[in-house]
VEXVOVEX-266413 format. One record per atom (N, C-alpha, C): x negated, y, z negated. Coordinates in steps of 0.1 Angstrom, whole numbers, plus 2048, in hexadecimal, padded with zeros to 3 digits. Layout:
N
XYZ/...
// end
This chain:
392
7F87F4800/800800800/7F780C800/7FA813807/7F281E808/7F882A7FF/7EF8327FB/7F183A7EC/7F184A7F3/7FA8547EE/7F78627F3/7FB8687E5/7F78767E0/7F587C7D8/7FA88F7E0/8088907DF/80C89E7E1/80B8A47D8/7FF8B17D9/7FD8BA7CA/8048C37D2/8128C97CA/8148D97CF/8138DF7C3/80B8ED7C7/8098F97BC/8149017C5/8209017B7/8289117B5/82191B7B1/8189237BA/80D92E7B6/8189377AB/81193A79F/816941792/82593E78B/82693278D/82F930783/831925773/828935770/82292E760/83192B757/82C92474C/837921746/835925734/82D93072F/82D936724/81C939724/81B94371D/80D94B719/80593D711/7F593D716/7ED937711/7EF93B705/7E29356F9/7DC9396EC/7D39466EC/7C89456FC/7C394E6F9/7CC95D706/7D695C708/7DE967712/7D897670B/7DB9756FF/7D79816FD/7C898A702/7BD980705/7B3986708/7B498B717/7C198371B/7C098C726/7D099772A/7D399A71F/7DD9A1721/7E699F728/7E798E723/7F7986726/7FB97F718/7FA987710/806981704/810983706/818978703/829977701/82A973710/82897471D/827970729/82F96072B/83A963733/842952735/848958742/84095274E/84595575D/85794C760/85594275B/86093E75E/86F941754/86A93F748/87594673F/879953740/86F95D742/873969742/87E96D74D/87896475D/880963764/88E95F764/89195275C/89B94F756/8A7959750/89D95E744/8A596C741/8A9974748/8A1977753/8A2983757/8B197F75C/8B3976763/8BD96E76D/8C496C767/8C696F758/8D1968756/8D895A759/8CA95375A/8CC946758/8C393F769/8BD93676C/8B6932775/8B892377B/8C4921781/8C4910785/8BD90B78B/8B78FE786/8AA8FB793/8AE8EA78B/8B78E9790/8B78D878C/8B38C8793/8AA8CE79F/8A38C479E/8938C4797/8918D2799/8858D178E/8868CC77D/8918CE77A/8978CC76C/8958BE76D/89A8B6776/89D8A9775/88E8A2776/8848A5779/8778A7779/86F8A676C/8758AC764/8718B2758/8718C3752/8728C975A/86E8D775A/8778DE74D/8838D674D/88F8DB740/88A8D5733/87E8C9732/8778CC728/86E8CF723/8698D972C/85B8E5727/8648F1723/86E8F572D/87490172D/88290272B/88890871F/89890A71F/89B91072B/8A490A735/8AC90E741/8B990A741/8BC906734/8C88FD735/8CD8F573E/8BF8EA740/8C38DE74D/8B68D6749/8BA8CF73D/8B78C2738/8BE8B873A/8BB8B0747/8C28A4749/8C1899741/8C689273D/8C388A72E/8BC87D736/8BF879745/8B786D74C/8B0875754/89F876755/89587F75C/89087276C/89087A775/88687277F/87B876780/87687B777/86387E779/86087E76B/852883769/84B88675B/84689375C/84489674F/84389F74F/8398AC741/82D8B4743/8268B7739/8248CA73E/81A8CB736/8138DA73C/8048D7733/7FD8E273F/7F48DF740/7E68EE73E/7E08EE730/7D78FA731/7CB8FA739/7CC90B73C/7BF90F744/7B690E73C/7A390B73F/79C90673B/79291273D/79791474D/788921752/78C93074B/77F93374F/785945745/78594B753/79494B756/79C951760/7A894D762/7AF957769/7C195176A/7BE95777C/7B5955785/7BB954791/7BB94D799/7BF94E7A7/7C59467AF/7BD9387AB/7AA9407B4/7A09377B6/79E92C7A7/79C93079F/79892A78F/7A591F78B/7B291F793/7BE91C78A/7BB910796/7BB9127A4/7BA9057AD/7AD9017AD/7A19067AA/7968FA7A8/79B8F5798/79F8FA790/79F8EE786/7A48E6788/7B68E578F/7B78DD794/7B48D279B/7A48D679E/7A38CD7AA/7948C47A0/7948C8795/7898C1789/77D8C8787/77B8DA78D/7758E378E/7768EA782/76E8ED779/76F8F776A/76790276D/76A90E76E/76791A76F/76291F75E/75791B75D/754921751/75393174D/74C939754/749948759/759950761/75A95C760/762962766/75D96376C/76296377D/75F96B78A/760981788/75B98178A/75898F78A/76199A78B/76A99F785/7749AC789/7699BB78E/77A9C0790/7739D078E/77F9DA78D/7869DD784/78A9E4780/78B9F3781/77B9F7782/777A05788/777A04792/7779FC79B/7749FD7AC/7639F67AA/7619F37B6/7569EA7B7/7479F77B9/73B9F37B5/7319FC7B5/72CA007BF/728A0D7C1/722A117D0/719A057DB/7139FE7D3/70C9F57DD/7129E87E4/7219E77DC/7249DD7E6/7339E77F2/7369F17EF/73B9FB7F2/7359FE801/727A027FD/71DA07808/71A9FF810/7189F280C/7139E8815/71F9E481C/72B9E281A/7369DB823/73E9EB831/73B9F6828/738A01835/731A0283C/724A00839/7189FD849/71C9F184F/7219E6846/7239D984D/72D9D7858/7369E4852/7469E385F/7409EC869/7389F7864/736A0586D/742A0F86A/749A1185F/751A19859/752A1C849/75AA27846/75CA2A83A/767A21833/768A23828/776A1D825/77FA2581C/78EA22818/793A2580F/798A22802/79DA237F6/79FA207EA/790A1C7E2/78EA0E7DF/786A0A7D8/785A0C7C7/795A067C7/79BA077B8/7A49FE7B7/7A59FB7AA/7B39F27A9/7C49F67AB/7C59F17B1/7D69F17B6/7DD9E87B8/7EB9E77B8/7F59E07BF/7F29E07CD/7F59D57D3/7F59D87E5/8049DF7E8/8089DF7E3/8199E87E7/80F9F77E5/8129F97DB/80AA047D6/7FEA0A7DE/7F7A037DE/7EEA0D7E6/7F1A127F4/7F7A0A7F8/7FDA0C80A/804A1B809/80DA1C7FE/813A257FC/80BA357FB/7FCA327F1/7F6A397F0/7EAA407F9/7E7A35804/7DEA3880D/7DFA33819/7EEA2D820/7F2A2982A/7EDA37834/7F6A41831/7F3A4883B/7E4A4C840/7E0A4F837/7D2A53839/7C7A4883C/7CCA3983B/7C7A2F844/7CCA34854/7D6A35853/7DFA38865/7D2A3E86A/7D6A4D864/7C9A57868/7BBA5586A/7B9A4F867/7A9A4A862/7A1A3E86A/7ABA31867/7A7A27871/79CA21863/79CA25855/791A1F84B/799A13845/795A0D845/79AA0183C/79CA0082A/7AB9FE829/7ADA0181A/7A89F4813/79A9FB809/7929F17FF/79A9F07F0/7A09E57E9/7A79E77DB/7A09D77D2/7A69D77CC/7A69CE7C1/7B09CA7B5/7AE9C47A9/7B99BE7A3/7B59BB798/7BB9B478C/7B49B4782/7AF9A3786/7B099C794/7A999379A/79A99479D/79398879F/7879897A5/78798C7B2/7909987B9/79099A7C5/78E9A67D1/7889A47D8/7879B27E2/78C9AE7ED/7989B87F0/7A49B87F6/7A49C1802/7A69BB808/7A69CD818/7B49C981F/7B69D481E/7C49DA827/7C49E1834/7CA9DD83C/7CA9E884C/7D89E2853/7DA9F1854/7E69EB85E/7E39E486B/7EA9DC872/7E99D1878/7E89DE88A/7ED9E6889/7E89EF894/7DC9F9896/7D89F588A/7C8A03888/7BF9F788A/7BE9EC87F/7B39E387C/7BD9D5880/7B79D1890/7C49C5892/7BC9B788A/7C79AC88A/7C19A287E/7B39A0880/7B199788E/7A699488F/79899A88B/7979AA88B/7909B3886/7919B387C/79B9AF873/79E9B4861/7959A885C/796998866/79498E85E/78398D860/78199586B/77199386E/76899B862/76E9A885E/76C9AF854/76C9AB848/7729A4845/77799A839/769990838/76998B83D/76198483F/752987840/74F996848/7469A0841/7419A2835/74E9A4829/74F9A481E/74D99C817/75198F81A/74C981814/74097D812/73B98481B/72A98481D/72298B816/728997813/72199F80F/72099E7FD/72C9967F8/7309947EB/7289887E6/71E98C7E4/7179817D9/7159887CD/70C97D7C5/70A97D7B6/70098A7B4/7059947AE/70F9917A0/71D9967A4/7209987B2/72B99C7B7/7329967BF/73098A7BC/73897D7BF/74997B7BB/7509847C1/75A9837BE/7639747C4/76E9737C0/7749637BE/77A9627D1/77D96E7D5/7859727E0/7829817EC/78297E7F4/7849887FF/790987805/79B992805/7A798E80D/7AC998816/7B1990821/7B699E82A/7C79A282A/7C79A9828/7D79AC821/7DF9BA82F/7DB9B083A/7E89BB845/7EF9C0845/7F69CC84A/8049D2847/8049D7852/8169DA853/81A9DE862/8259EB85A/8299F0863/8319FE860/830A0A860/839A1585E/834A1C85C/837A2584F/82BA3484F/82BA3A842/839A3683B/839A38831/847A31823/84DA24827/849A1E835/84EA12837/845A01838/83AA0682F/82C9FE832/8329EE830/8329E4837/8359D8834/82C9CE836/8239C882C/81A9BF829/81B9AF832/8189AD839/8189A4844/80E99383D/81698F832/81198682A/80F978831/81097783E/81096D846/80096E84C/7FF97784E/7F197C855/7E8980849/7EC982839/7E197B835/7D2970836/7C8974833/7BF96A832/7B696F81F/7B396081C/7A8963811/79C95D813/791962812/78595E816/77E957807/77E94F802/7779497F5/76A9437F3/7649447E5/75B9427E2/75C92F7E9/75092A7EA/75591E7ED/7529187E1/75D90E7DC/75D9047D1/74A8FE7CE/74A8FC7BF/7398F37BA/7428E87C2/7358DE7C7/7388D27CD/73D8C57BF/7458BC7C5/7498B77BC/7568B37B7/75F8BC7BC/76C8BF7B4/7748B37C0/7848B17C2/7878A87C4/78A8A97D0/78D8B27D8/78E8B17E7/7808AF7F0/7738B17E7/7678A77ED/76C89E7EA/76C8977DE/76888D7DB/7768837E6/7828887E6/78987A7EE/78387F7FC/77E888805/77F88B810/76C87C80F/76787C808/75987980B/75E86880A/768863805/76F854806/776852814/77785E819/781856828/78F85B823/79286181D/7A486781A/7AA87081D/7B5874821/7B687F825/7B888881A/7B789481B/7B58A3813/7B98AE820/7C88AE81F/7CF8BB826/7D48C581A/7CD8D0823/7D08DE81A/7DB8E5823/7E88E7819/7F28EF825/7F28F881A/7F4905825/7F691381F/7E4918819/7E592180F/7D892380C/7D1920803/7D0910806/7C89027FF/7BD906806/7BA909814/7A990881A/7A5914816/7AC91D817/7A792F815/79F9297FD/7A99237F8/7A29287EF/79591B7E9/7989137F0/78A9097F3/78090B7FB/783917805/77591A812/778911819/78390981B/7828FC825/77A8F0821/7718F1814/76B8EC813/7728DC80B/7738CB80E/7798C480E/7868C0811/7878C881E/7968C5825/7928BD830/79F8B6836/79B8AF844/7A78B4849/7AC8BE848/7B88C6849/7BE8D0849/7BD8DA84B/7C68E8844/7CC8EE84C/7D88F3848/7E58FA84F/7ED902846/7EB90F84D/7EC91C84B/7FA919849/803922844/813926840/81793483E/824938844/825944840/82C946838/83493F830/83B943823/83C93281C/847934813/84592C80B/850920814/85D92381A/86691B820/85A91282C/85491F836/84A91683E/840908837/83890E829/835903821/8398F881F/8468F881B/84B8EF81A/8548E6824/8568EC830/8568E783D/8488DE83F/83F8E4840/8318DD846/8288D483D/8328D782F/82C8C9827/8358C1828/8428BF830/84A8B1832/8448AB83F/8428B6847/83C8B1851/8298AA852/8288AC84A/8178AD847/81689D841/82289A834/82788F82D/82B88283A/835883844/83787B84D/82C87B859/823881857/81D881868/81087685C/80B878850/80387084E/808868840/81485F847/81E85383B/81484C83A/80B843846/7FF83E845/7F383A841/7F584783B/7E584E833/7E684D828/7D684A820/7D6851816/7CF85880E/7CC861806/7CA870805/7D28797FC/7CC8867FB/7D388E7F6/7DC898800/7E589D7FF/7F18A9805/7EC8B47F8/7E78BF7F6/7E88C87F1/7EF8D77F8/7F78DB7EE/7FB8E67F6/7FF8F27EC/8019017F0/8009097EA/80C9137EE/8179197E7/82391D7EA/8229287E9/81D9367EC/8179427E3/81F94C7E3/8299497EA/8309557E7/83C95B7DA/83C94E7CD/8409557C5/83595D7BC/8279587C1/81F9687BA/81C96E7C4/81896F7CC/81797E7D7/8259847DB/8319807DB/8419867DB/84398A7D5/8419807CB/84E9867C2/8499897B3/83F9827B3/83097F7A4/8319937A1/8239927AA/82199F7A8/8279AD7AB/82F9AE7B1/8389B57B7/8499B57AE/8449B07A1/84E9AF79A/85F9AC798/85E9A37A2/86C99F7A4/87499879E/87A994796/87D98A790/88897F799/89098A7A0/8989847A6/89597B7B5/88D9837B6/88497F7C5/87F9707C0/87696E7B8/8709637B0/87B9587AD/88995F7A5/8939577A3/89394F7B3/89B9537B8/89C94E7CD/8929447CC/8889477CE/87D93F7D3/8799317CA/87A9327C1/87D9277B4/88991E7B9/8949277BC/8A291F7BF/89C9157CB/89A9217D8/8949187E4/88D90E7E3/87F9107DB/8799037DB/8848F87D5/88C8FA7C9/8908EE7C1/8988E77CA/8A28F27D3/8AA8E77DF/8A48DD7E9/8948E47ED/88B8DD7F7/8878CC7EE/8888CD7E1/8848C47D9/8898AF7E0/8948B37E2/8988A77E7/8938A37F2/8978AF7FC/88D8A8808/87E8A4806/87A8AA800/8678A8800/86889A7F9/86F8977F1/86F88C7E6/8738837F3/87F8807FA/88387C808/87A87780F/86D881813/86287E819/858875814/85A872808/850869803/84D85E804/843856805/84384880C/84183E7F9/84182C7FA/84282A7ED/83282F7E4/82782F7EA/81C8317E1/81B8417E1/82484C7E3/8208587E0/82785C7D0/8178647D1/81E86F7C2/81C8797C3/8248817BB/82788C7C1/8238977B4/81F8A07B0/81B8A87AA/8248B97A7/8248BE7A1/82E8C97A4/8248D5796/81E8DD797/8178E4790/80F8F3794/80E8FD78C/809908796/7FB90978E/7F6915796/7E7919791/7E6923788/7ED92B780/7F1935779/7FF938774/7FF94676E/80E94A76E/80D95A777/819961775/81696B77B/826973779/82A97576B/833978769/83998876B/847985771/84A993778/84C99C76D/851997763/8549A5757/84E9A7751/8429A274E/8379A5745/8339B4745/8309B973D/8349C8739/8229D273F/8189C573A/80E9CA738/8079CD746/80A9C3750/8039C675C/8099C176A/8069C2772/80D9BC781/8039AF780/7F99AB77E/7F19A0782/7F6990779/7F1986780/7F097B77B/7F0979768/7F4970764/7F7970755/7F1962752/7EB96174A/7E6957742/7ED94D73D/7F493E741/804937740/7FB92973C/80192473D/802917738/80C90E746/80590874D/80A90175A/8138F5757/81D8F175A/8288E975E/8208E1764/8258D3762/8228C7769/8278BE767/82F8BB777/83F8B177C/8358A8782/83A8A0783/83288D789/84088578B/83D883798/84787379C/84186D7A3/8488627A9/84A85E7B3/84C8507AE/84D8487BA/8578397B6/84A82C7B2/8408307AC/83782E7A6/836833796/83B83A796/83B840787/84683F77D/844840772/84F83C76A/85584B766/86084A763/86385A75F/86885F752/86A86874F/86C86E741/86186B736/85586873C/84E86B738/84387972D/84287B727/83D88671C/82E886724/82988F72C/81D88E728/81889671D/81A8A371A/8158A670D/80E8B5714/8048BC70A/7FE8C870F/7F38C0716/7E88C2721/7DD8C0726/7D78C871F/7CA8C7721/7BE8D271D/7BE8DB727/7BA8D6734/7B78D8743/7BE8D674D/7C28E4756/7C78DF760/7BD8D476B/7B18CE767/7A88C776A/7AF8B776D/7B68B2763/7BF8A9762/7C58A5767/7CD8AF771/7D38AD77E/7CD8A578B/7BD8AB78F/7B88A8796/7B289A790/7AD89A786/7A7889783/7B387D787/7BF882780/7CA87A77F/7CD872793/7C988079A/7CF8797AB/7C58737AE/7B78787A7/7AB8727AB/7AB85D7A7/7B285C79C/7B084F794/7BC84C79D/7CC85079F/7D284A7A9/7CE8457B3/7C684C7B9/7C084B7C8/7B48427CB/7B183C7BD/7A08337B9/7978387C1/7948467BE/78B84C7C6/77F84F7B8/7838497AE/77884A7A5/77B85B79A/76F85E795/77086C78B/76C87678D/771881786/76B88F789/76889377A/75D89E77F/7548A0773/7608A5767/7698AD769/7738AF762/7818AC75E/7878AB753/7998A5754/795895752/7A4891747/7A9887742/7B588174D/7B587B753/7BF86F75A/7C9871751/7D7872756/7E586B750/7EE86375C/7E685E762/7EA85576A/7F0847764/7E584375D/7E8834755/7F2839747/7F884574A/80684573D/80F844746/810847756/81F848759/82383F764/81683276C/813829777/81F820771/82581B776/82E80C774/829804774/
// end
């Protein structure tokens, strides 16, 4: 029987503030409860039936569960994208990746304007809404590329898609990628497009790209890709691995397309076996940071109805994973950025036994060991298996 392992990351949908949130100015932080409240209540009853109604009051605790179910602490001293999907993948980020809060220092400033042959603009922390608003026009005028940041390891450029067309934005990007080493090794270079006009700037999140540090060697998408297995990255699984241990990757432009091209991704290789990872991003780039709650609410609903089909798609040796890489709570008072959570983790499939407890994790590390020991692809330097608590 051949074995497959579908990890999907719901990008930021933490399920309560770590122990240490406060050092990062996410105490009190609950992406999904808050949401809940905000809603006035949040149905998502095939995730419930999952387990998800017993990490989180949603009032949809099914008393007979078809999956198991735990949460799982971050390990790395970071809450972003990159740190939350290499742990997953058996990667411990010991060190922060590098912020910049003031804007980044003249010399890497100076060097990525001789490198393009232009000036640039911003080179401070902002919202991407926000800043469009603040220096759209005078990008128009200018033809400079808008430089920002986040309370992320990231350096971010903006251009509208008729001044700086993509292929130019991503070559520049990539300029930048180059130019960002140690000690200014940030986690991310991303090119953040927009179309419109002045007061109507509209962020073109399809034509995103992120350019990433590449993963220490080691973690689990080498290690099954160096066995013969497959390792498909849909959505932005290659961007935040460098491509590095895929034999696969396919871009997506929202979260419905995601989950379209992971049913399709699931039946084109029934035969195989390997990992499916995939990454749904738009309840934190939509609706996360940009503070929506209700936007977020939708997109939660969406995925939970998609839930049956993808479960549909599954062949008898798959398991299926259901967990994100952070939190990234819309009402949190203190900041627009990522929040420090405690990860959700759903497990089925007709291999597994259900209603299962797994308990707190240490590491979202555990995740990745766990597909790795499914898959007898052997160990990773980090994370405890709970595979042999829930196998039949």
């Amino acid at each position: 029987m051949n074995r497959r392992a579908i990890l999907i990351v719901l990008d930021s949908v933490g399920v309560g503030a770590l122990p240490d949130a406060d050092r990062f100015k996410d105490g009190g932080a609950h992406t999904l409860l808050h949401i809940h409240q905000a809603m006035g209540g949040l149905p998502l009853p095939n995730l419930c039936a999952l387990g998800l109604g017993r990490l989180v009051d949603l009032g949809c605790d099914p008393l007979e569960l078809s999956g198991s179910y735990g949460k799982m602490a971050e390990r790395s001293a970071g809450k972003d994208t990159t740190t939350g999907h290499w742990e997953l993948a058996g990667i411990i980020s010991n060190e922060a990746a590098p912020t910049y809060p003031e804007g980044f220092p003249p010399e890497v400033i100076g060097g990525f304007e001789k490198a393009i042959g232009r000036s640039i603009l911003g080179n401070y922390a902002s919202s991407g809404t926000v800043i469009l608003d603040e220096l759209g026009a005078e990008h128009l005028a200018s033809g400079k590329p808008i430089v920002y940041t986040s309370a992320d390891s990231v350096f971010q450029i903006a251009a509208h898609e008729d001044v700086i067309p993509l292929d130019e934005l991503y070559r520049i990007s990539r300029m930048a990628r180059d130019i960002l080493k140690p000690p200014h090794a940030v986690s991310r270079v991303i090119a953040r497009p927009f179309r419109g006009e002045v007061g109507a700037f509209v962020r073109d999140n399809a034509g995103r790209r992120d350019f990433s540090l590449p993963p220490p060697p080691g973690g689990l998408l080498d290690l099954l890709k160096e066995q013969g297995l497959i390792t498909v990255g849909v959505g932005k699984i290659g961007d935040i691995f460098a491509q590095r241990g895929l034999s696969e990757s396919i871009h997506t432009d929202n979260n419905r397309d995601g989950i379209n091209k992971t049913i399709n991704v699931m039946q084109k290789h029934r035969d195989r076996s390997g990992l499916i990872m995939v990454n749904l991003v738009d309840f934190d780039m939509v609706y996360g940071h940009r503070r929506d709650p209700a936007g977020y609410a939708r997109a939660l609903r969406e995925f939970d109805s998609a839930l049956p089909e993808i479960r549909r798609a599954m062949q008898l040796g798959d398991l299926l994973i259901i967990t994100p890489d952070h939190g990234c709570d819309p009402t949190h008072a203190a900041h627009t950025d990522h929040t420090r959570e405690y990860a959700p983790l759903l497990v089925c499939g007709q291999a597994i036994r259900s209603g299962v407890d797994l308990g707190v994790r240490q590491s979202f590390a555990d995740c990745g060991q766990s597909v790795a020991n499914y898959l007898d692809a052997g160990k990773l330097a980090n994370g405890i298996s709970f595979i042999e608590e829930i196998l039949t």
